[in-house]
C-alpha positions in Angstrom: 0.0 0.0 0.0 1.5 3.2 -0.7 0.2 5.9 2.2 0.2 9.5 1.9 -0.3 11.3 5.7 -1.0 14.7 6.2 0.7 16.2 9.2 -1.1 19.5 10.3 0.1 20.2 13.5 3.7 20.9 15.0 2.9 18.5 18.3 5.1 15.5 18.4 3.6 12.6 16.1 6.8 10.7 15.8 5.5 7.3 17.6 1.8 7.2 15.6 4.0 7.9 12.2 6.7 4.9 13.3 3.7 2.5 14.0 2.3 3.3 10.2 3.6 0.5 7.9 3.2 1.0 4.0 5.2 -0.3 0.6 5.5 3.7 0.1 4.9 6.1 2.5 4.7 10.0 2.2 4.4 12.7 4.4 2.7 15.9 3.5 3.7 19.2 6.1 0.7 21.5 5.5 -0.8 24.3 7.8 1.5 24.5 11.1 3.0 21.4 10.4 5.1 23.0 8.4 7.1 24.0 11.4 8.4 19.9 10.9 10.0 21.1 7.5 11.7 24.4 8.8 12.1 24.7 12.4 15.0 22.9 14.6 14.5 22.2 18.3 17.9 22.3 20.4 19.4 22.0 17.3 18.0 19.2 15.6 15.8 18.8 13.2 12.2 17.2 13.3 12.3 13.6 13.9 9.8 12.9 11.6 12.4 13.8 8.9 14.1 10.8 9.8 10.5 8.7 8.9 10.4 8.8 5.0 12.3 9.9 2.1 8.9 10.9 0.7 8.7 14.3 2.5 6.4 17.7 1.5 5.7 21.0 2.4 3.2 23.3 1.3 4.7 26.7 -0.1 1.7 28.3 0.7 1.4 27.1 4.4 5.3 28.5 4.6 4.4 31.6 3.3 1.6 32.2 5.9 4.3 31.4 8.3 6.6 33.4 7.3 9.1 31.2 6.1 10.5 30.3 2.5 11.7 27.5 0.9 15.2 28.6 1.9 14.4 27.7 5.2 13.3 24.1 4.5 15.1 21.3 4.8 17.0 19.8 1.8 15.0 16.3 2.4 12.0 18.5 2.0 10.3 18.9 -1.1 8.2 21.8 -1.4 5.0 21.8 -3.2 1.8 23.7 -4.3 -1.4 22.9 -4.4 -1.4 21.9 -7.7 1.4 19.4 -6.4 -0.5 17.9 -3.6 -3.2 17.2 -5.7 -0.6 15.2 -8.1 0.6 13.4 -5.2 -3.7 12.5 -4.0 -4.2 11.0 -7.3 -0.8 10.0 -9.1 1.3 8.6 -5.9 -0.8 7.6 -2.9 -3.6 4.9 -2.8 -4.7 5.6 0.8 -4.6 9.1 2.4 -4.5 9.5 6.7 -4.4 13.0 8.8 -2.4 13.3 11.5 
């Protein structure tokens, strides 16, 4: 199964993301989860980056924020809405929010 999860929140969501088991599986930062993407705690990034290779943020969830794509990590793609609709239908058979 190949599992797209939306992460909306910056709370920690490490252990229900480890417990998810899937042939492919993608992670999609939008609204303040996007803080996963840009933000370092202690100076580390998210462990959730650690999760996947498949890894997204939403530009325009940044740009509420007040961050770029500059300030992304390099394991992060980031994406439109366009994109994330691509990713729905062209990459991900079953979707889950987080």
């Amino acid at each position: 199964m190949k599992l797209g999860v939306f992460v909306n929140d910056y709370k920690s969501t490490v252990e229900t993301v480890e417990r998810l088991t899937a042939e492919k599986l993608g992670l999609i930062f939008i609204q303040n989860g996007v803080f996963h993407a840009a933000l370092k705690e202690n100076g580390k990034p998210s462990p959730l980056l650690d999760k996947t290779g498949n890894l997204y943020a939403l530009s325009e969830d940044l740009a509420t924020r007040g961050l770029t794509a500059a300030d992304v990590d390099s394991r992060v793609k980031v994406v439109t809405y366009s994109d994330v609709v691509d990713l729905i239908f062209n990459d991900y058979e079953k979707l889950a929010w987080l």
